[in-house]
C-alpha positions in Angstrom: 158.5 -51.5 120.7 159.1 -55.0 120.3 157.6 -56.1 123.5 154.5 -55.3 121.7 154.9 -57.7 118.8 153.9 -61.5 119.0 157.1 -63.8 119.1 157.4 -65.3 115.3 159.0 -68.7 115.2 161.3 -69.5 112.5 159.7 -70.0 109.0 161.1 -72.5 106.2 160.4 -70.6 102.9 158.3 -73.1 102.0 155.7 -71.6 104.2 154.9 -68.7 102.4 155.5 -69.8 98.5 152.2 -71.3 98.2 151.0 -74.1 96.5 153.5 -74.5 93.2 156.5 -75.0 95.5 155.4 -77.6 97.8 154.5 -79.6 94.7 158.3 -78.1 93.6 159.4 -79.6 96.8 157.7 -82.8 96.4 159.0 -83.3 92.6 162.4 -82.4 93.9 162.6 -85.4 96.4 161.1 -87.8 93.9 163.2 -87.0 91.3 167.3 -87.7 90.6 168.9 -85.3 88.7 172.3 -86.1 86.2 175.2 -84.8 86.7 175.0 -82.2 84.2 172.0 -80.4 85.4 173.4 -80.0 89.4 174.8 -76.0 87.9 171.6 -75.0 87.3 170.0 -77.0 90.3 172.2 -74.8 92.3 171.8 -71.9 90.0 168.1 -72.1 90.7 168.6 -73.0 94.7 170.2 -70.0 94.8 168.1 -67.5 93.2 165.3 -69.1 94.6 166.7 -68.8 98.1 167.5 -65.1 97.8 163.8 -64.6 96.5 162.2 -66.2 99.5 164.1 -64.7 101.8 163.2 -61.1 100.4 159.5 -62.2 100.4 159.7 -63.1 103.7 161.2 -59.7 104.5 158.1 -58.5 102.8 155.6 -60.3 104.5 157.4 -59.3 108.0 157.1 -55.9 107.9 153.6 -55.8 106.6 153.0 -58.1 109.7 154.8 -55.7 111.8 153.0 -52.9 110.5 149.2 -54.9 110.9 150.6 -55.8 114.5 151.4 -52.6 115.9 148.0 -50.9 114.3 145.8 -53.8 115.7 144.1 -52.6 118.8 143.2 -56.2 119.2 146.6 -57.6 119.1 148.0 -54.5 121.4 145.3 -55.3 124.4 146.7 -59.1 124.0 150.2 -58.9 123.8 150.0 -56.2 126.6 148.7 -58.7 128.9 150.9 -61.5 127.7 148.8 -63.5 125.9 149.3 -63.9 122.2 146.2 -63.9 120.2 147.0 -67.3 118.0 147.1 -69.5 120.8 144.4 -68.3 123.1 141.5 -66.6 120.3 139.1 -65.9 122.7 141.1 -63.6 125.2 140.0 -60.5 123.7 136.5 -59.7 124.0 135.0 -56.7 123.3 133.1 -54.8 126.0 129.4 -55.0 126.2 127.9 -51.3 126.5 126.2 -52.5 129.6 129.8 -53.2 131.0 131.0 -49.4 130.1 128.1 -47.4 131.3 128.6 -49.4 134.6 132.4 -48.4 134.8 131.8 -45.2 133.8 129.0 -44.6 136.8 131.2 -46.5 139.4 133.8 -44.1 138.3 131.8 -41.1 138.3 130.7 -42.1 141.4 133.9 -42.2 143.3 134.6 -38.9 141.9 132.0 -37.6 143.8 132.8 -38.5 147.0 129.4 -40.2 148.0 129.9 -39.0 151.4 129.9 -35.2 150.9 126.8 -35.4 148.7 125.2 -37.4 151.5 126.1 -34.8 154.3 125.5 -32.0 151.8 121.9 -33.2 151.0 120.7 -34.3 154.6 122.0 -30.9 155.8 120.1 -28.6 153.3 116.7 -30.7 154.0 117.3 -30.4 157.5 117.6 -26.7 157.9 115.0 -26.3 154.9 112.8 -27.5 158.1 114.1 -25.0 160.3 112.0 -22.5 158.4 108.4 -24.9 158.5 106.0 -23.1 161.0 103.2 -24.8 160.4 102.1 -28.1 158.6 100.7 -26.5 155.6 104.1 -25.5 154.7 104.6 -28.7 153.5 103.3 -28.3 150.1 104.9 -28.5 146.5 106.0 -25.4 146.9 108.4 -26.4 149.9 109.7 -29.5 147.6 110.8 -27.1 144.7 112.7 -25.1 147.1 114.4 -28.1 148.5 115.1 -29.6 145.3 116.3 -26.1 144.0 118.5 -25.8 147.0 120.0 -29.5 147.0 120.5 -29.6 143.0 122.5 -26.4 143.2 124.7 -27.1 146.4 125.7 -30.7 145.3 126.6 -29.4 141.4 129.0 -27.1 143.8 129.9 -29.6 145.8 131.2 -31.9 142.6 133.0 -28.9 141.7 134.7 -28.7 145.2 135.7 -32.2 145.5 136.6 -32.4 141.6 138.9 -29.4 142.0 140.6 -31.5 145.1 141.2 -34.0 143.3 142.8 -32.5 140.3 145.2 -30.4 143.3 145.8 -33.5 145.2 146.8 -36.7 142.2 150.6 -37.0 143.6 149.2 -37.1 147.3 145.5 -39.2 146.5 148.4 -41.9 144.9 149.4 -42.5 148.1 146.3 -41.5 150.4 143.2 -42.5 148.4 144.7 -44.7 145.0 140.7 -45.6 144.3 139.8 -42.2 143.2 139.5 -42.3 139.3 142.2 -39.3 138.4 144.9 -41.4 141.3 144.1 -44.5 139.1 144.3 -43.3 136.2 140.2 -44.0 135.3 140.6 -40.3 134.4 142.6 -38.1 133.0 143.7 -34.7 134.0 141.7 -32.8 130.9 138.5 -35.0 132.1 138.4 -33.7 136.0 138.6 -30.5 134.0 135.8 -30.9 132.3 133.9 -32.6 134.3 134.7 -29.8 137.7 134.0 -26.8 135.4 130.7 -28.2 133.7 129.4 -28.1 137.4 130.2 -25.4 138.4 128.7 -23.4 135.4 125.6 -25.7 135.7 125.9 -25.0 139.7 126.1 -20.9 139.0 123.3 -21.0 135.7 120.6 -23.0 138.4 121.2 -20.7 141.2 121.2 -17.5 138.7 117.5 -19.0 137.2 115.8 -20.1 140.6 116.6 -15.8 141.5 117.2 -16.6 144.8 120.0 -14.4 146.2 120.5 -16.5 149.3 121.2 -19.5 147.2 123.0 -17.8 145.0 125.5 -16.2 147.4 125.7 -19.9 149.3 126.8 -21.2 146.1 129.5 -17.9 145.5 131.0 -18.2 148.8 131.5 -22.0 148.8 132.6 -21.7 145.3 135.5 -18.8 146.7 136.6 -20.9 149.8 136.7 -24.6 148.0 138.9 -23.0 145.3 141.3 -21.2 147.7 141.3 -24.0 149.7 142.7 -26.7 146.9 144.5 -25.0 143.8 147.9 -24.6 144.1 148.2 -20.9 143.2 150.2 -18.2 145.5 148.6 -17.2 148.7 146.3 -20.0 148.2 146.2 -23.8 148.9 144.4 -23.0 152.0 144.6 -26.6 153.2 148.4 -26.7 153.8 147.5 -24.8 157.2 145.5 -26.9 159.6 143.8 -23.7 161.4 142.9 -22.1 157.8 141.5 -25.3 156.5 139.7 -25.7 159.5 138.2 -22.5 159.7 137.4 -23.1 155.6 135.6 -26.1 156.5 133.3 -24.8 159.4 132.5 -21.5 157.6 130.8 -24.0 154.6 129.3 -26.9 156.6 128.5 -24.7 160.2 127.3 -20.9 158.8 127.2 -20.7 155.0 124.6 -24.4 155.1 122.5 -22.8 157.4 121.9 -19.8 157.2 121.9 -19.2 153.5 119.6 -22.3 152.9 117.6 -21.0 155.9 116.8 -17.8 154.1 116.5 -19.2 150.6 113.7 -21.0 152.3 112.8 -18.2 154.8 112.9 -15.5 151.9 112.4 -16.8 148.6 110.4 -19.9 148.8 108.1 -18.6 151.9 108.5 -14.6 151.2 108.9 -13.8 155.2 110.8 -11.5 156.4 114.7 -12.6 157.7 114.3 -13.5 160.8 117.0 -16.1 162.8 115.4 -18.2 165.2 116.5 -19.9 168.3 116.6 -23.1 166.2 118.3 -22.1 163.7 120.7 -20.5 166.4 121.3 -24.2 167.8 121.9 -25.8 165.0 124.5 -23.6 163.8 126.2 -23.2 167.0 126.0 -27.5 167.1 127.6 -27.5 163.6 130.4 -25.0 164.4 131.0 -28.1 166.8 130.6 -30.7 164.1 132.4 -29.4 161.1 135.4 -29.1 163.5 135.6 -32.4 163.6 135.0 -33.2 160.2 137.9 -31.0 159.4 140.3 -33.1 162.1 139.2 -36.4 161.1 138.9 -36.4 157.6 142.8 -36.0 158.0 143.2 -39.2 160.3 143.6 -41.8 157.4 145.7 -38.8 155.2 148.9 -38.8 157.5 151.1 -40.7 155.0 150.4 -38.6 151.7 150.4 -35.4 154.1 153.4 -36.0 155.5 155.3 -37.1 152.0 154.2 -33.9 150.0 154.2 -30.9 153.0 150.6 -30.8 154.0 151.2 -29.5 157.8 147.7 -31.0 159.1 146.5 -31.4 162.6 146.9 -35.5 162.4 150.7 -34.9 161.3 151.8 -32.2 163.7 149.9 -34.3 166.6 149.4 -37.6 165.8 146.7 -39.8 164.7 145.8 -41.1 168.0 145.6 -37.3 170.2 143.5 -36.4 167.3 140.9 -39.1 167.2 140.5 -38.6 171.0 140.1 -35.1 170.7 137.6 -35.7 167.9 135.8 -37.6 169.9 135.5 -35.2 173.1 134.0 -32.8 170.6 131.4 -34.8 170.0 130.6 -35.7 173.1 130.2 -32.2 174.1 128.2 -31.1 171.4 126.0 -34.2 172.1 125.7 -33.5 175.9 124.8 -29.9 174.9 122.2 -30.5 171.8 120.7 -33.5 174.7 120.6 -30.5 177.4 119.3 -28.3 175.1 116.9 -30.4 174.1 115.2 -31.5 177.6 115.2 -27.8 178.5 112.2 -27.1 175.8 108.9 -25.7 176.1 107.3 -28.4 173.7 106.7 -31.9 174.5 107.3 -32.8 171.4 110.7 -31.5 170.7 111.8 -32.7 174.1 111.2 -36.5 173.4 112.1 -36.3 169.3 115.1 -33.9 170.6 116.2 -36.2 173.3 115.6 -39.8 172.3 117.5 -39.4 168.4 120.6 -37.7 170.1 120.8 -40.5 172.7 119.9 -43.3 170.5 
């Protein structure tokens, strides 16, 4: 506890008795006393001395007690830096300053990436279901919106519950994230990954669509099993399960459900699974395979320290980059193939020309 206290430097008693016994003091030098007053001189030395030193006592402990209740001199004798010789080095923080921690934070939590990927995925197969250009109208937007609000409450759930599975390893792997750094606690990524997925459930349970709502079940069902660390579960400890977690979300569960939120609810047509739809989902099945390899690329120290038996550990960083990449090659030759092989101008040059650029 002392390393939280300022140093004191010694104190002459003559410090803290005020004004009456400096001019003591003072009267004291000036003055020469006889011979037969030095017993009470000493007398009064004495007692004198033994009352000081009990004030100072006094005065010590009440310091002590300000000091360790200050949150002011805490924060500065934390750092090093005691607060009578450098005033100014605490400074309270500016609300402006905390709201923009706080969203940085909030931010990284999220895992920018996934809400990216989750968004541009959901708009893209919303499209899927567009047959002509009138279908463009508000009442497409609300279903987007619907759709992406939903998925990406989920998806904050799914990464939040990684997190909060993965602090020992995401020390090691990922020390940014706010739970590794200690930004958050454990009872906040609580919080925070059960608020959205309640919100994520109550939005899909209002909007009535059951395609949206069984999207948002499912994904709910494999991101749990395939973080917490319960029997049976911890689904990502086994490179083929995780795997085969990751495409069922990103490569069926995305497209089709969202398809036939669209298709269903927003449109009221009948089910039906067309050949697009059919190549997109067959060219995500591709995809999400290697989002599940490479997102484990960077991981290998963490996964190898704390037992997670991934693709990039049993193989090696380098076979599986390389195999990542041949993935994508072919599912880029096929979706260009694919592509040039169409009946419409249109989706031939639009097809061709973004997959090659």
């Amino acid at each position: 506890m002392e390393t939280f206290l300022l140093p004191l430097s010694p104190v002459s008693p003559s410090v803290f008795s005020g004004r009456s016994s400096s001019c003591r003091s003072k009267n004291l030098k000036a003055c020469h006393f006889p011979s037969s007053c030095v017993g009470v001189r000493v007398s009064r030395s004495k007692s004198w001395n033994i009352l000081e030193k009990s004030r100072v006592r006094a005065i010590e402990r009440r310091s002590t007690f300000h000091q360790r209740n200050n949150p002011k001199f805490l924060a500065n004798s934390a750092s090093g830096n005691p607060l009578d010789c450098e005033p100014e080095a605490y400074k309270p923080k500016s609300v402006s300053d905390t709201v923009t921690k706080a969203i940085d934070a909030f931010y990284r939590f999220s895992r920018p990436h996934t809400i990216i990927g989750t968004a541009l995925s959901i708009v893209s197969v919303a499209l899927l279901a567009v047959e002509k250009l009138s279908d463009i109208s508000p009442l497409f937007f609300t279903g987007v919106l619907e759709a992406v609000a939903a998925a990406l409450m989920m998806n904050i759930y799914i990464v939040g519950l990684n997190q909060l599975s993965d602090i020992e390893i995401d020390k090691v792997n990922k020390p940014y994230l706010p739970l590794a750094s200690g930004e958050y606690s454990f009872k906040t990524g609580v919080l925070i990954v059960a608020s959205f997925s309640i919100m994520s459930f109550w939005l899909g349970w209002v909007v009535g669509s059951w395609p949206l709502f069984w999207a948002l079940f499912i994904s709910f069902v494999l991101g749990t099993a395939y973080s917490i660390n319960l029997p049976l579960l911890r689904w990502k400890r086994f490179a083929v399960v995780a795997a085969m977690c990751i495409l069922a979300v990103r490569a069926v569960i995305v497209q089709l459900a969202f398809y036939l939120h669209m298709q269903t609810h927003v449109y009221g047509r009948p089910a039906v699974f067309s050949r697009p739809l059919i190549f997109a989902t067959a060219f995500m099945s591709f995809f999400s395979v290697v989002i599940a390899l490479f997102k484990d690329i960077p991981d290998i120290e963490g996964d190898k320290i704390f037992g997670i038996r991934s693709f990039t550990v049993r193989l090696g960083q380098e076979r599986v980059f390389w195999t990542c990449i041949s993935l994508l090659q072919m599912a880029y030759g096929v979706a260009i193939l694919v592509g040039a092989t169409s009946s419409f101008v249109w989706s031939k040059i639009i097809t061709v020309m973004s997959l090659v650029s």
